[in-house]
C-alpha positions in Angstrom: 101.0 -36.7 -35.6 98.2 -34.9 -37.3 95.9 -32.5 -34.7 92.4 -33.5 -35.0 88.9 -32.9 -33.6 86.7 -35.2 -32.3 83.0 -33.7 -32.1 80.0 -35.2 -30.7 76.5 -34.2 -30.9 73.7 -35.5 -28.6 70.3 -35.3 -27.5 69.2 -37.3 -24.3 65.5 -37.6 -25.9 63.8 -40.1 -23.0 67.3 -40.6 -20.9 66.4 -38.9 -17.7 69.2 -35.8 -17.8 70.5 -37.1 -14.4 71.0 -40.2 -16.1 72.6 -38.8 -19.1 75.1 -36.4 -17.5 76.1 -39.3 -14.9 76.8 -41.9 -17.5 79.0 -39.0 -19.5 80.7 -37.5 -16.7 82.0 -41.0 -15.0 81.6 -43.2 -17.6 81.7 -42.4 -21.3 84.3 -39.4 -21.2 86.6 -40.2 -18.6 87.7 -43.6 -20.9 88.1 -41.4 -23.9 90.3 -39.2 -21.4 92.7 -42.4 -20.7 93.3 -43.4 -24.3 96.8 -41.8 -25.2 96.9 -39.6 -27.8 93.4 -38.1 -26.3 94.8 -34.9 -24.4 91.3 -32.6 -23.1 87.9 -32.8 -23.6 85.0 -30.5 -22.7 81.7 -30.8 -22.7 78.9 -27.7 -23.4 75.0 -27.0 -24.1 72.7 -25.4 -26.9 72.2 -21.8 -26.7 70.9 -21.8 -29.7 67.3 -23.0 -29.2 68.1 -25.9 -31.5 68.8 -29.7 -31.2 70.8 -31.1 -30.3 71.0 -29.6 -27.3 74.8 -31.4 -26.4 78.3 -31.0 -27.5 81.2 -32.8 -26.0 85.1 -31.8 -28.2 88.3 -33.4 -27.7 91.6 -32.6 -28.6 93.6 -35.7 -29.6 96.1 -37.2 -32.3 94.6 -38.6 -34.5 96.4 -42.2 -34.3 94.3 -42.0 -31.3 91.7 -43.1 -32.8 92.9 -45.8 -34.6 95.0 -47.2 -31.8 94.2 -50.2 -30.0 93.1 -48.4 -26.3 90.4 -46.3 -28.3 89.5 -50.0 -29.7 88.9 -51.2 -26.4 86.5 -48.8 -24.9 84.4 -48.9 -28.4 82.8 -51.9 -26.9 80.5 -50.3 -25.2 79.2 -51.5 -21.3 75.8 -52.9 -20.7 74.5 -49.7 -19.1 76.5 -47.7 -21.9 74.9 -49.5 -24.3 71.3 -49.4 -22.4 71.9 -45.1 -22.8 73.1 -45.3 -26.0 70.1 -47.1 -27.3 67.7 -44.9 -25.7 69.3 -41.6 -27.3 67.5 -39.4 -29.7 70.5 -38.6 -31.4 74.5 -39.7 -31.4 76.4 -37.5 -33.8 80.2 -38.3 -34.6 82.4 -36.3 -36.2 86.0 -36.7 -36.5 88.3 -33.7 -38.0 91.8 -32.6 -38.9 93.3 -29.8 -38.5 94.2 -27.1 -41.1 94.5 -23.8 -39.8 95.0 -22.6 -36.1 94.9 -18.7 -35.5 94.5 -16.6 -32.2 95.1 -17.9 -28.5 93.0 -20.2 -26.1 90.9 -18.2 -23.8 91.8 -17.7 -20.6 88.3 -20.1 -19.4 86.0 -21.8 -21.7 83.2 -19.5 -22.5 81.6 -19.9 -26.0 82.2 -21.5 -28.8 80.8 -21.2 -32.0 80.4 -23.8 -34.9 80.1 -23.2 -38.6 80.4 -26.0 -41.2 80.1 -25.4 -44.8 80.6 -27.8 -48.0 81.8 -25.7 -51.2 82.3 -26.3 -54.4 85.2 -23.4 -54.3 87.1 -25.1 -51.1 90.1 -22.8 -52.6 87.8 -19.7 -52.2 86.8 -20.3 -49.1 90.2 -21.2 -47.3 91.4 -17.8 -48.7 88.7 -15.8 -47.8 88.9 -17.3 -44.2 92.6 -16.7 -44.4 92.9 -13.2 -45.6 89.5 -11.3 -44.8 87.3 -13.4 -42.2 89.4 -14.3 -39.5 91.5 -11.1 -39.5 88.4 -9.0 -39.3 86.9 -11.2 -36.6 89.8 -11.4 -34.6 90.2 -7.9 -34.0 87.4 -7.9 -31.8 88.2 -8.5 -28.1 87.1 -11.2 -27.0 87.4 -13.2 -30.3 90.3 -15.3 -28.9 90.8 -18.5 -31.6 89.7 -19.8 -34.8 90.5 -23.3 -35.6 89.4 -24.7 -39.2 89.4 -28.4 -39.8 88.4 -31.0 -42.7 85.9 -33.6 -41.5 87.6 -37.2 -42.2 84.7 -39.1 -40.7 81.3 -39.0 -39.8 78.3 -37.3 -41.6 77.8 -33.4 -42.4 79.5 -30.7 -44.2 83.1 -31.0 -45.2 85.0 -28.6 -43.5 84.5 -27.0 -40.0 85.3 -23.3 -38.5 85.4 -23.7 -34.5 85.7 -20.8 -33.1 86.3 -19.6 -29.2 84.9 -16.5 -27.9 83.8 -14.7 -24.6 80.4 -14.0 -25.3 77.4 -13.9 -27.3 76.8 -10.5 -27.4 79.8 -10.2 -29.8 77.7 -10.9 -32.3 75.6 -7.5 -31.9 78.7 -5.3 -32.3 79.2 -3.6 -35.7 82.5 -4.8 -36.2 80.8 -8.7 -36.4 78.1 -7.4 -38.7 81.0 -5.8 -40.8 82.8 -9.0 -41.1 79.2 -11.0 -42.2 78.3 -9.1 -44.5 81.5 -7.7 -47.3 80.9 -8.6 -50.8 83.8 -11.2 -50.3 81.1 -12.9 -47.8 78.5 -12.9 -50.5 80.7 -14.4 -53.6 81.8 -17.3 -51.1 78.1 -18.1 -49.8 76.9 -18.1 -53.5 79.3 -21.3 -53.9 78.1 -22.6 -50.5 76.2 -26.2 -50.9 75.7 -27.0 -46.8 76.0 -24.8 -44.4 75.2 -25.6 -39.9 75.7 -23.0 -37.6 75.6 -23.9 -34.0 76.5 -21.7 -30.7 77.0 -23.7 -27.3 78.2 -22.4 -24.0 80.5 -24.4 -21.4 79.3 -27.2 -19.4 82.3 -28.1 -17.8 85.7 -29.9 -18.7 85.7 -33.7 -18.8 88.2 -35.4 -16.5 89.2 -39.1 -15.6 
């Protein structure tokens, strides 16, 4: 079974937030949660200041997606359907895994989303491998970096999701060290797309 990433961006827009987080919560995310193959999901909010302002992840197979359960609760309910309509935005992203480094954190806190296209994929996966990530990760509270190659939906091709403690992480010098080495700047010169989004927990989605 491949490991894959299901991401999915949203913006209520006119849906009432009541209205949006009760459809989620008891509707939308607990049937995702009873297809096999579909092991966690969580859902978190912008604290970025941009839009959207929603992120729901799950962890899943990816057969899952393809099987004929996940079929099933793709056709959508009246009032799903009704909510759907009415959103500003619906962003689906579906990724596989290629690179897993660092632990789970002991609760969700933050996590942090970078997505880049390149036309030097190989320079990029090595600087991730051999400067990036070991830099970041020996700041406490850096606990894991998963990297993934989006297989459907729209947006750049490959995806850095990382799980950390805080935001303030980002003001210590060790963060700014590992932004800014000259190895940085030679990958972001080949860097075509590039989204950076922070989000902080919501709450875990259950059935």
């Amino acid at each position: 079974m491949t490991e894959a990433l299901l991401f999915v961006l949203a913006e209520p827009g006119p849906v009432p937030e009541e209205e949006f987080h009760d459809w989620y919560d008891t509707e939308h995310g607990p049937a995702r949660l009873g297809v096999p193959g579909i092991r966690t999901g969580y859902r978190y909010h912008a604290l970025d200041g941009q839009k959207p302002s929603w992120l729901a992840w799950y962890e899943l197979d990816s057969a899952a997606l393809d099987s004929p359960e996940y079929e099933i609760i793709r056709h959508r309910s009246p009032r799903e359907q009704d909510i759907v309509d009415r959103l500003t935005t619906l962003d689906r992203r579906v990724y596989e895994l290629l690179d897993d480094r660092g632990t789970a954190p002991p609760e969700p806190a933050v996590v942090v989303a970078v997505q880049l296209s390149t036309s030097d994929p190989d320079g990029l996966d090595a600087w991730y491998r051999t400067e990036h990530l070991p830099l970041l990760h020996r700041m406490d509270g850096w606990y894991r970096t998963r990297r993934y190659r989006r297989t459907s939906g729209a947006g750049p091709d490959f995806l850095a999701f990382h799980e950390i403690s805080d935001v303030r992480l980002f003001d210590a010098d060790e963060y700014r060290h590992a932004t800014s080495t000259p190895a940085r700047t030679q990958v972001m010169d080949r860097v075509t797309a590039r989204e950076r989004r922070v989000f902080g927990f919501h709450r875990r989605i259950s059935r």
